[in-house]
TORTORLO-99281 format. One record per residue (C-alpha): x, y, z. Coordinates in steps of 0.05 Angstrom, whole numbers. Example, Ala and Ser with C-alpha at 12.3 -4.5 7.8 and 13.67 -1.06 7.14 Angstrom:
# residues 2
{rec {246, -90, 156}}
{rec {273, -21, 143}}
***
This chain:
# residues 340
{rec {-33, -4, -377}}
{rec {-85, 8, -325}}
{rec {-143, 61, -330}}
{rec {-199, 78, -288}}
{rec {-250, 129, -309}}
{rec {-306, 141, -254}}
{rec {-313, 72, -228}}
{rec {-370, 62, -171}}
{rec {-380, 0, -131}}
{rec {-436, 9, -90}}
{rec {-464, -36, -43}}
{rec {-534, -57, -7}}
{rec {-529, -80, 56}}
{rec {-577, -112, 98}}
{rec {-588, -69, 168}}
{rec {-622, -73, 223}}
{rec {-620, -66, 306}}
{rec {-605, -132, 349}}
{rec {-659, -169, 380}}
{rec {-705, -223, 361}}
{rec {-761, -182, 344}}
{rec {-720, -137, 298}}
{rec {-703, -206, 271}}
{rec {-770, -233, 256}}
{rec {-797, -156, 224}}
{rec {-735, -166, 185}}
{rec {-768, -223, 146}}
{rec {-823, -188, 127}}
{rec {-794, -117, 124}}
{rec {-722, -111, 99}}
{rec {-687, -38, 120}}
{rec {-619, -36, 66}}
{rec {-571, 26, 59}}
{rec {-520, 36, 13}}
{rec {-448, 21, 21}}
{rec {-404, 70, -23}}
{rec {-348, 37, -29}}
{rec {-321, 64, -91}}
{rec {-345, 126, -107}}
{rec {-332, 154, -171}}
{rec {-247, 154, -181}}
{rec {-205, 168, -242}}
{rec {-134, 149, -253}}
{rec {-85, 112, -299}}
{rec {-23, 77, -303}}
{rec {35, 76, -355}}
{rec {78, 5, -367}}
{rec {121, -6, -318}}
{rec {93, 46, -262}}
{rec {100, 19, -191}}
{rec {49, 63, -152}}
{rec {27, 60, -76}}
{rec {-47, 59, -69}}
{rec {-63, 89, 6}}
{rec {-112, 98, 46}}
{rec {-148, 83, 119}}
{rec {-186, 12, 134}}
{rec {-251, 13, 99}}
{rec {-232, 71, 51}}
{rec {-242, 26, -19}}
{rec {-166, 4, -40}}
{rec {-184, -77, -36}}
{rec {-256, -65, -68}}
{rec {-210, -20, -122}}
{rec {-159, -88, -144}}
{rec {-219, -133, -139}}
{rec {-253, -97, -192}}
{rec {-187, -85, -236}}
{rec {-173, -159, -229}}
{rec {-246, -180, -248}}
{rec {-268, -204, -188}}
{rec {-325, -156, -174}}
{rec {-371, -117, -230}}
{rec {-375, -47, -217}}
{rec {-432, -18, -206}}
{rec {-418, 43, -271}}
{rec {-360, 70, -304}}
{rec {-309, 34, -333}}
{rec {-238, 4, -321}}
{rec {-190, -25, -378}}
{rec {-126, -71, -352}}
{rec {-78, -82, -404}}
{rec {-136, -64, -454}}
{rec {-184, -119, -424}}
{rec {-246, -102, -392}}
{rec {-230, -144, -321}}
{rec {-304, -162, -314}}
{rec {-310, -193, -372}}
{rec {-238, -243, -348}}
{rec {-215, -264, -414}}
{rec {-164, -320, -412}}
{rec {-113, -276, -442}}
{rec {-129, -216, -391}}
{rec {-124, -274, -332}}
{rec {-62, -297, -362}}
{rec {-32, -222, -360}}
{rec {-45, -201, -293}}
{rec {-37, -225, -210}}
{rec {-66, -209, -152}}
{rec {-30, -232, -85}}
{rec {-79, -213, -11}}
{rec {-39, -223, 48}}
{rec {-96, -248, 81}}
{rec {-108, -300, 27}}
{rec {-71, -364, -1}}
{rec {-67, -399, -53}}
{rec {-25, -456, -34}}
{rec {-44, -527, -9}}
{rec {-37, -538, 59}}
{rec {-15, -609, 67}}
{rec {22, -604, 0}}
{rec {93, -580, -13}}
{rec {96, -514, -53}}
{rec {125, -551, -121}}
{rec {55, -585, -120}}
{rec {17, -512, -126}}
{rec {63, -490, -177}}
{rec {54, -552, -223}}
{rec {-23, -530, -207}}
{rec {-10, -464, -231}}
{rec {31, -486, -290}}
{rec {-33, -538, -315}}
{rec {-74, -487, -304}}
{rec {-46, -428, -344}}
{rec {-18, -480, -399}}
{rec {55, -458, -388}}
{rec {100, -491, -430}}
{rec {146, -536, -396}}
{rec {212, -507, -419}}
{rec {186, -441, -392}}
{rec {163, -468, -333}}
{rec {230, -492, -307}}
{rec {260, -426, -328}}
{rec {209, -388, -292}}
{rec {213, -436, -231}}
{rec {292, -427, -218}}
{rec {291, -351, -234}}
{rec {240, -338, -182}}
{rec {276, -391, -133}}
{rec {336, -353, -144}}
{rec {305, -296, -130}}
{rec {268, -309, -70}}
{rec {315, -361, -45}}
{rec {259, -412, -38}}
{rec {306, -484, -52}}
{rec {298, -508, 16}}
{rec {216, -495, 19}}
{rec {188, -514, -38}}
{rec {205, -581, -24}}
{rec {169, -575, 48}}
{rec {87, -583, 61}}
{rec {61, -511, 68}}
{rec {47, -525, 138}}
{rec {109, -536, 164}}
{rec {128, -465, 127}}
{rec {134, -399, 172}}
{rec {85, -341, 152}}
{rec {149, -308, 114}}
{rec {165, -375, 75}}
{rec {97, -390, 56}}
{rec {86, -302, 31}}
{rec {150, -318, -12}}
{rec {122, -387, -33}}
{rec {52, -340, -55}}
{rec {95, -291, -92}}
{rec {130, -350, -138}}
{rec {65, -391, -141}}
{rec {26, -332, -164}}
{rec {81, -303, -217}}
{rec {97, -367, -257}}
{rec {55, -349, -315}}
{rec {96, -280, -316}}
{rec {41, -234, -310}}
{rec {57, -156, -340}}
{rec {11, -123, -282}}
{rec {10, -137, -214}}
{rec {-41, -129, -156}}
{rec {-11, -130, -88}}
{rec {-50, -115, -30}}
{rec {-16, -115, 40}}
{rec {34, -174, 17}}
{rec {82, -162, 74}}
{rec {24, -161, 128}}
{rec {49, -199, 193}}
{rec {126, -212, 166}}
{rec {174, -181, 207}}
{rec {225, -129, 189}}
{rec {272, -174, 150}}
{rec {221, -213, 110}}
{rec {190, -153, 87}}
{rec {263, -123, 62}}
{rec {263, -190, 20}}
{rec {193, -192, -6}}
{rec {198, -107, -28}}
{rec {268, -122, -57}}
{rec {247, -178, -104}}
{rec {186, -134, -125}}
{rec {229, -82, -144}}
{rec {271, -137, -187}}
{rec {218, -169, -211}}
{rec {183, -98, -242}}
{rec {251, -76, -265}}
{rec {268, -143, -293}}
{rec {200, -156, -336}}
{rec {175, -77, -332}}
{rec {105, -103, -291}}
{rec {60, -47, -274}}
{rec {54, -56, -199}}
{rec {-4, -24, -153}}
{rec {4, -38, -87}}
{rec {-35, -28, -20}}
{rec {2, -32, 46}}
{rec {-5, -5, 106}}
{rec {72, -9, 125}}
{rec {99, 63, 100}}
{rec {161, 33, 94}}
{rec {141, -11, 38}}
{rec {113, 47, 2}}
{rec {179, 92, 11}}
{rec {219, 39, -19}}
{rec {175, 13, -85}}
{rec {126, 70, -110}}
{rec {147, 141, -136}}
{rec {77, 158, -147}}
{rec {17, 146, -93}}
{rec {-63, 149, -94}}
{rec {-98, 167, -35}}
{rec {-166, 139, -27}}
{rec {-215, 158, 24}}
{rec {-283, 137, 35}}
{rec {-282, 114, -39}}
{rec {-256, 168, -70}}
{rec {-191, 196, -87}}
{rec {-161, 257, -48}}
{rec {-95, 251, -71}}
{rec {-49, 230, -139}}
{rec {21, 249, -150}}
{rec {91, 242, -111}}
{rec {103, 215, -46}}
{rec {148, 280, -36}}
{rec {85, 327, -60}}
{rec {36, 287, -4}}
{rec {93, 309, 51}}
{rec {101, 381, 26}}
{rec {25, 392, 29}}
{rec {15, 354, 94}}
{rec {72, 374, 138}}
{rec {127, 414, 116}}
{rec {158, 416, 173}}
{rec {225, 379, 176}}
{rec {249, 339, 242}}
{rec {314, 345, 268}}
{rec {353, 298, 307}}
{rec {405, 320, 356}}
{rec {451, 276, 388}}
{rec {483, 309, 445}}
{rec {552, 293, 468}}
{rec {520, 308, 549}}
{rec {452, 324, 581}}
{rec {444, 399, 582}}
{rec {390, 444, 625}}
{rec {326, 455, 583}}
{rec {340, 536, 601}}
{rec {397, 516, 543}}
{rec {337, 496, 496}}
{rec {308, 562, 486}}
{rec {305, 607, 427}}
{rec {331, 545, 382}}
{rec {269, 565, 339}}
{rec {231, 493, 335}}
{rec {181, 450, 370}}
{rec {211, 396, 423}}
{rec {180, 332, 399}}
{rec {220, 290, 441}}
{rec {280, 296, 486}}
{rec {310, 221, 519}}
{rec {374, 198, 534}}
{rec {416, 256, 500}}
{rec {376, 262, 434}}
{rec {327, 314, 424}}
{rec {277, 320, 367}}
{rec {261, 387, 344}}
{rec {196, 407, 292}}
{rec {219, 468, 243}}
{rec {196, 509, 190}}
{rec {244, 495, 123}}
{rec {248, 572, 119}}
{rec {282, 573, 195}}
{rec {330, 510, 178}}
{rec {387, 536, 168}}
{rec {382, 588, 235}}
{rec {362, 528, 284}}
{rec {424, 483, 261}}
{rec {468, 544, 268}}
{rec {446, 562, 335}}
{rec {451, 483, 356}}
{rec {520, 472, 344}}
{rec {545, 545, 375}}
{rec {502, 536, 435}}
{rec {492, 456, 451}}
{rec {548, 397, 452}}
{rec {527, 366, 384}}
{rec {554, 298, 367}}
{rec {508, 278, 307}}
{rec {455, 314, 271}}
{rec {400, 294, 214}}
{rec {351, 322, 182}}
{rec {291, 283, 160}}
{rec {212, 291, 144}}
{rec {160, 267, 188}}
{rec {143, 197, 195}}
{rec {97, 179, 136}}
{rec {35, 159, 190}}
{rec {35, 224, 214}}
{rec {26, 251, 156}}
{rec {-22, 210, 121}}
{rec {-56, 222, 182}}
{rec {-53, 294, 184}}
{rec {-68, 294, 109}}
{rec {-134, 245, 128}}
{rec {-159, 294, 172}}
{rec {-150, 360, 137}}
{rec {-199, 318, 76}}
{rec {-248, 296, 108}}
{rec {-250, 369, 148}}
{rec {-251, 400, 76}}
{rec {-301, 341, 43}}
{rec {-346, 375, 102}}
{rec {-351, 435, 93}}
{rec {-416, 474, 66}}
{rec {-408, 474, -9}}
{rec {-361, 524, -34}}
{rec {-318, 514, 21}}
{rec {-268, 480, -18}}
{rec {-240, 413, -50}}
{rec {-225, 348, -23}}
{rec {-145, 345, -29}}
{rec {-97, 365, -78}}
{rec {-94, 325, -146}}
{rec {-37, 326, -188}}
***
C-alpha cells in the first residue's frame, strides 16, 4: 500500500549571525546550508498495517507524511501511496488517503462541526446516501451527537480532535496519516481517540502510519515501528525487537507487606531503581529472573510482584543514543541500528 525507496528531502536554508550589519551583507551576499531532513529511507507497507513511525523532534517523521500525502516534492527517489505518486495528487489518490496534524485543523471556528463535514462531503463529491451512513457510523463511534451540533469554539481540545478525526474520514480513506493526533488530550481522550483507530483500521482494513510522541499510543495501535533519526532510518521491525536490542533488562516491582532495612536488600541480584513507600523497583538480567524472584519471596515480606520491560522513553532513548554513538564512529566502526 505504501512504499518508499530512498526518498531525500533536502532543504536550503537561509543563515546568517544577528545584527544589522549581518542583515544588510545578507542582501548582497546570501550564506545557505543544507537541511537534511530526509535522508535517503526505504520501507513499505502491506494493506491494513498499522505501524508506529518514531523518532526525536526534528528527526524527519512530519517531513516523511507530508511527502507521502503530496504535500511536499522530494528532492529524489521515489514514493508510491496506494500506487499513486503523492506529488503528482490525483483526485483519486486525494480521495484514498488522510492526513490528521494535531497541531492543525481543519474545522471552522465560528461554525458547528456538521457545517465542515457538509464542506468535506461537497468537496470530495460523496454521495448523499453514503454520507449519512458515514456520518452516524463515525458519530457512533466517536460519540460526537452532542458536538457536532455546537460552534467549534465552544468545543474542548478533545471534542474538537474527535470532531478532526470524523471531518477528515468521511470520504473513507484506505490509508491514513496521523501525526501526534492525541497531542494535549488527557489520559481519557486519548484511550478514546487510539480505540476508534483501532476500529476504524479493523473495520475498513486502513493502512495507518502514525507519529506520536505518547509511547502509550504506540503500545496499543502498531505491531511494527520505524525509527527515524536525523532523516534516516535506524530501526524497522517489532516494538518487542526495539526493547530486546535496547534494554533487556526486565523491571521488577515489589510490593512489600512492611518497610524492611536496606542490609535485607543485598545479594537480591538486581539494580535498585527506586524504593518509596513499600515498593521497590529492581533492574535484572532475563538470565538472573528466575534467582532474584526466588530470593524475594524467601527473604522479603512480598505482597505483590510484576514483571514488566522498561518504560518505552527510556528505551527509545537509550536506543537514540547508542545510533547516533555508532552513526559516529570512524568508518568501519559499524552500522547505524539494527534493521529488520
Amino acid at each position: 500500500m505504501i512504499s518508499v525507496r530512498s526518498l531525500v528531502k533536502h532543504y536550503k536554508v537561509h543563515s546568517r549571525p544577528p545584527g544589522v550589519l549581518a542583515a544588510l551583507r545578507s542582501l548582497v551576499r546570501r550564506k545557505h546550508q543544507t537541511v537534511r531532513a530526509v535522508d535517503g529511507i526505504s520501507f513499505e507497507l502491506a494493506p491494513g498495517e498499522r505501524v508506529g513511525f518514531l523518532g526525536p523532534n526534528g528527526a524527519g517523521k512530519t517531513t516523511t507524511l507530508k511527502a507521502l500525502a503530496g504535500l511536499l516534492h522530494p528532492t529524489s527517489g521515489e514514493a508510491r501511496v496506494a500506487g499513486f505518486v503523492p506529488a503528482s495528487r490525483e483526485p483519486a489518490f486525494l480521495r484514498s488517503i488522510m492526513l490528521v496534524m494535531g497541531q492543525k485543523q481543519q474545522l471552522l471556528w465560528d461554525l458547528p462541526p456538521a457545517e465542515t463535514f457538509e464542506l468535506n462531503r461537497a468537496i470530495y463529491d460523496i454521495p448523499r446516501a453514503l454520507f449519512h451512513d458515514t456520518v452516524a457510523e463515525l458519530t457512533e463511534l466517536l460519540e460526537l451527537a452532542d458536538l457536532v451540533g455546537k460552534p467549534t469554539r465552544q468545543l474542548s481540545l478533545g471534542e474538537r480532535m474527535k470532531c478532526e478525526l470524523a471531518a477528515a474520514l468521511l470520504h473513507r480513506p484506505t490509508v491514513l496519516f496521523l501525526d501526534e493526533p492525541t497531542i494535549g488530550l488527557d489520559v481519557t481522550m486519548q484511550a478514546v481517540v487510539r480505540r476508534f483507530i483501532k476500529e476504524y483500521n479493523e473495520r475498513h482494513g486502513a493502512t495507518v502510519l502514525l507519529t506520536s510522541h505518547y509511547m502509550a499510543d504506540v503500545a496499543a495501535l502498531c505491531p511494527r515501528i520505524i525509527v527515524i533519526d536525523r532523516g534516516r532510518i535506524s530501526y524497522d521491525g517489532s516494538l518487542e525487537g526495539l526493547v530486546r536490542a535496547a534494554r533487556p533488562d526486565k523491571r521488577v516491582s515489589l510490593r512489600l507487606g512492611k518497610q524492611v532495612p536496606a542490609s535485607e536488600l543485598d545479594g537480591l541480584g538486581g539494580r535498585i531503581v527506586s524504593r518509596t513507600d513499600g515498593l521497590l523497583v529492581l533492574e535484572v538480567k532475563p538470565a538472573a529472573m528466575n534467582q532474584l524472584i526466588s530470593a524475594a519471596i524467601a527473604r522479603l515480606p512480598v505482597v505483590d510482584l510484576t514483571v514488566e520491560d522498561p518504560p518505552l522513553e527510556e528505551v527509545l532513548t537509550e536506543f537514540f543514543s547508542r545510533s547516533r554513538e555508532v552513526a559516529e564512529e570512524p568508518a568501519g566502526g559499524g552500522t547505524a541500528g539494527e534493521k529488520s
